[in-house]
Phi, psi and omega in degrees: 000132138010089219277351170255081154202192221037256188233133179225122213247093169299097182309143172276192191249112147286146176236154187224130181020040180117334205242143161333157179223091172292322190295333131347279205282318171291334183272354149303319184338278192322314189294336165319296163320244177348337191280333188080024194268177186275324189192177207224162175233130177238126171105010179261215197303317195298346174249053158040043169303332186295324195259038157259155173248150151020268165318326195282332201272329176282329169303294175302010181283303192303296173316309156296306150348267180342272174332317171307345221241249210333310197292328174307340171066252196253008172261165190268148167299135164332147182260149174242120153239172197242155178270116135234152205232165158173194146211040154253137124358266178331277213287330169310316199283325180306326197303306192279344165309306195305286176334328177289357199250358173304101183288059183263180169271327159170181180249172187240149177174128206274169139338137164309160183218172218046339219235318185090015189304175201262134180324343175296303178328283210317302191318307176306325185245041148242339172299303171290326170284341179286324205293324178281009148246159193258356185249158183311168167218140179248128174279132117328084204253078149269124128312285178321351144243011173247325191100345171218168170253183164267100164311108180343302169313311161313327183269337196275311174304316185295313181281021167253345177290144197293324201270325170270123193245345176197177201235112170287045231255150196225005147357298186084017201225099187292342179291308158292357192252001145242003136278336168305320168291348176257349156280347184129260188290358153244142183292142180247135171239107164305142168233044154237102200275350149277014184245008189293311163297304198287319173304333180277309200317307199290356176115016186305183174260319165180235204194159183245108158266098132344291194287020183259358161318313194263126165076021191330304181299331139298330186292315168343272195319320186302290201324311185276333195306280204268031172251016218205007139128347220238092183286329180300330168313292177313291185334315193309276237284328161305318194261025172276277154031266208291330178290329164309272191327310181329287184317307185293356184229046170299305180240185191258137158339143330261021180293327158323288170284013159287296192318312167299337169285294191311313179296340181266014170075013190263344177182137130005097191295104144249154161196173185219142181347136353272026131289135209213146210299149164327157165274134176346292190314296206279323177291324169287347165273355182247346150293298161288005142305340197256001172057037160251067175261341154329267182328332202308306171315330183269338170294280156007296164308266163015302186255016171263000000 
C-alpha cells in the first residue's frame, strides 16, 4: 500500500502570547503519533504558514521532525510532508531544493494562486517542481483558494511524472475524484472532510483531515472500518463524525479547531492576524458536541 494513504492530520501552529508555542506543538506530535494516523502535514493551510516568516515555518518544521522521529519509538517515524506554496516557479524550487536534504516524505503543493495561470502554465511549473525533489509530490487541486483548478487532463499528465504520486482533492468534482481513482496511478485523499466517507467507499486512499485534530482515533476506526470491508461499522462511525466536522468549518480553518483544542486545555486559543478566533456562539457549540462545557474554566485560563 501506498505511503499516502489512511487518515492524515495537517497540523495547526499553536501560538503563546504571540510566539510559536513548541512544547504545545511537540505534545500534538504525540497525541497524534499515539492516536495510529498515518501521517502528519506540516506547513499546510491548517497550519497558518502564510502568517509565519522564514525562520519561524523552518522551526516549526524541526519540531515536528524532531517529534515525529522521538515518538516513534521502536517503529519508523511517523512521515511528515510539509506544504510549500507560492506562485513563482524559481523560489519555489530553491524551497524544495533546502527541503531535499530534510528526512520528510514528501511536498505538498497547490496551484500558483492569484495570478490564475492556463493549464499548460499549472503543468510547467508542477513539472518543474517534481523535476526538482528528490521526495514524492503530493497535488494539491483547491480552486477556491488558488483561483484556479487542476482539470482533470492536466492531473491525469501530472501523474506521468515519477515523483507525482497523490492528489490532495478539494475540488468538488465527483467526476474528477472518479476518474482518478479508476485511473490509478494517484493516490487520491480527500481534504473535504465531509467527503471522508464517500471517497474511501469509492476507493480513495484516505484523507488530509483537519477536523482529525479531534477524535483523531475515530477517524483511524473510520479508516481501518471501511478499508477493511465493514461498511456498517464505518457508517456508525462516519454519523458519530459528521456533526463535529460540520461544526469545525462553520467558520474558517483553524480557528475552530483551535478553539476546541484550546477547550481540551491542549494549546492557546490564538491565531494571528487576518485571522481571527472563533465566535463566542460556535465555540460553545463545538464544547458541547465535545461534551466540555465542564471545562471551560480551565479552557478559559488557558486562552488568557
Amino acid at each position: 500500500m501506498s505511503i499516502f494513504s489512511g487518515i492524515w492530520v495537517p497540523l495547526i501552529t499553536p501560538f503563546a502570547d504571540g510566539e510559536v508555542d513548541h512544547a504545545a506543538l511537540r505534545a500534538l506530535v504525540r497525541r497524534y503519533a499515539d492516536a495510529g494516523i498515518a501521517g502528519l502535514v506540516a506547513l499546510g493551510t491548517t497550519g497558518e504558514p502564510s502568517a509565519l516568516d522564514d525562520a519561524e515555518q523552518d522551526a516549526v518544521l524541526a519540531t515536528i521532525l524532531d517529534e515525529a522521529q522521538a515518538a516513534a519509538r521502536h517503529t519508523p517515524a511517523l512521515p511528515v510532508l510539509v506544504g510549500v506554496s507560492g506562485n513563482r516557479t524559481a523560489s519555489m524550487e530553491a524551497r524544495i531544493e533546502q527541503l531535499n536534504a530534510l528526512p520528510i516524505a514528501g511536498v505538498l503543493m497547490a496551484a500558483p494562486y492569484y495570478i490564475r495561470p492556463s493549464q499548460a502554465g499549472i503543468v510547467g511549473h508542477f513539472m518543474a517542481l517534481a523535476d526538482a525533489s528528490d521526495k514524492p509530490v503530493v497535488l494539491y487541486d483547491i480552486p477556491y483558494r488558488t483561483g484556479v483548478r487542476l482539470e482533470l487532463d492536466t492531473l491525469v499528465t501530472l501523474a506521468a511524472h515519477p515523483r507525482i504520486q497523490a492528489v490532495k482533492d478539494c475540488a468538488g468534482s465527483l467526476d474528477t475524484t472518479l476518474a482518478l481513482i479508476r485511473d490509478g496511478r494517484l493516490q487520491v485523499l480527500t481534504g473535504e472532510d465531509i467527503n471522508i466517507f464517500n471517497t474511501l467507499c469509492l476507493g480513495g486512499s484516505g484523507a488530509i483531515a483537519a477536523s482529525a485534530h479531534l477524535r483523531p482515533e475515530r477517524f483511524v476506526a473510520l479508516y481501518h472500518a471501511l478499508s477493511t470491508g465493514r461498511l456498517d461499522e464505518g457508517r456508525r462511525i462516519f454519523h458519530e463524525l459528521a456533526p463535529l466536522i460540520q461544526a469545525l468549518f462553520v467558520e474558517p480553518n483553524p480557528a475552530p479547531v483551535k478553539a476546541l483544542l484550546a477547550a481540551q486545555g491542549l494549546i492557546r486559543n490564538e491565531l494571528r492576524m487576518p485571522m481571527t478566533c472563533a465566535g463566542d456562539a460556535l465555540a460553545a457549540r463545538l464544547r458541547e458536541l465535545e461534551g466540555l462545557d465542564r471545562m471551560e474554566p480551565h479552557a478559559a485560563a488557558l486562552s488568557a
